[in-house]
C-alpha positions, -999 to +999 in steps of 0.1 A: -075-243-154-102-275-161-087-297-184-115-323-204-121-350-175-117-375-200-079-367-203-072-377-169-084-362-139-085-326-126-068-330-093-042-304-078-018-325-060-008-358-052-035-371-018-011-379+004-001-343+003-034-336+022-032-362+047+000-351+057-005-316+054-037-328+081-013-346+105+008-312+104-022-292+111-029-315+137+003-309+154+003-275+154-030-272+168-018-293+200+012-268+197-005-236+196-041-243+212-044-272+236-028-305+238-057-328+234-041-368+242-070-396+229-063-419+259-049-414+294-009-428+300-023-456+308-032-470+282-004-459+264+004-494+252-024-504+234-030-471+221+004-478+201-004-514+197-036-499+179-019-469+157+011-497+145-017-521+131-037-495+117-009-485+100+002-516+088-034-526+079-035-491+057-003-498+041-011-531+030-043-521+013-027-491-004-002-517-015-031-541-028-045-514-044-012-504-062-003-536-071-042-544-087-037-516-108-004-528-121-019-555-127-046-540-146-016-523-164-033-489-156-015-458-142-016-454-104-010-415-099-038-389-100-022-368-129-024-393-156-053-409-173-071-442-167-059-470-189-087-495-175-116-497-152-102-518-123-130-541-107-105-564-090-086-574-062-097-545-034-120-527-058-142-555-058-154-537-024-148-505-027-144-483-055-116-464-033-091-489-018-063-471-016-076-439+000-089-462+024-057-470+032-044-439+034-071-432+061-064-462+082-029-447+080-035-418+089-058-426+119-029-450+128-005-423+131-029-400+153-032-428+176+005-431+180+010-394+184-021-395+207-032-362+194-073-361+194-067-327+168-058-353+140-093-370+152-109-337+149-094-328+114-107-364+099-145-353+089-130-324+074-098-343+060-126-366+043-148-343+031-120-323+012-106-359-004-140-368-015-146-334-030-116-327-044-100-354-054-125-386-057-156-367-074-126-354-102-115-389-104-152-402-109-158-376-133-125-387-153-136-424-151-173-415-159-158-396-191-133-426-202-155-456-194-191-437-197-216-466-185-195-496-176-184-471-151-217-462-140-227-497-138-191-506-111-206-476-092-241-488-086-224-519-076-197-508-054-192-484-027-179-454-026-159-462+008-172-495+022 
């Protein structure tokens, strides 16, 4: 059921749900079909050295983005409305910050696990976030904040 956007946005689950649903998918595919590594053995060690800061770097953004939103004194998860339009700290450069993150993350992982599937499964992991879950957010912010919010997205990007 569609609730009014401007109640908070229309999104089915928390995201991190789908990136680690993706990483699962991932891992079965290397089960069931092929295993696909990224990189040789050889370069095993900055393969790793790779997925750790990519990790780190996404957590640290998703935890900039958190924190500028606390700040902001709005609400962080998906199921509850938008207390203020955040133009600050990480969303000064991109509208989505902490999905960002998630994707560095994410990416960081699949390096570690050297499993290309989770490479193969990021367009589509994207594409379902962006569709799903950012254009309801928009749609929520659009309906709270009407054209300050379209003004912040003429200005900022989408991803970077």
């Amino acid at each position: 059921m569609r609730h009014n956007a401007s109640e908070r946005p229309d999104v089915v689950t928390h995201p991190p749900v789908f990136y680690l649903a993706a990483i699962g998918i991932s891992l079965v595919a290397r089960l069931l079909i092929a295993r696909l590594p990224i990189t040789p053995r050889w370069l095993r060690g900055p393969r790793r050295k790779s997925g750790f800061a990519l990790i780190a770097a996404g957590f640290a953004t998703m935890a900039w983005g958190a924190a500028t939103f606390q700040r902001a004194g709005t609400n962080l998860t998906v199921h509850d409305p938008a207390l203020a339009l955040v133009e600050e700290g990480p969303f000064r450069y991109t509208r989505n910050p902490i999905y960002i993150g998630m994707t560095a993350a994410y990416s960081g992982v699949t390096l570690l696990l050297n499993n290309l599937w989770g490479i193969i499964l990021l367009p589509a992991l994207l594409t379902f976030i962006e569709r799903n879950v950012i254009e309801r957010e928009e749609e929520h912010l659009r309906a709270r904040f009407g054209d300050a919010y379209d003004d912040y997205a003429i200005r900022i990007p989408r991803w970077l």
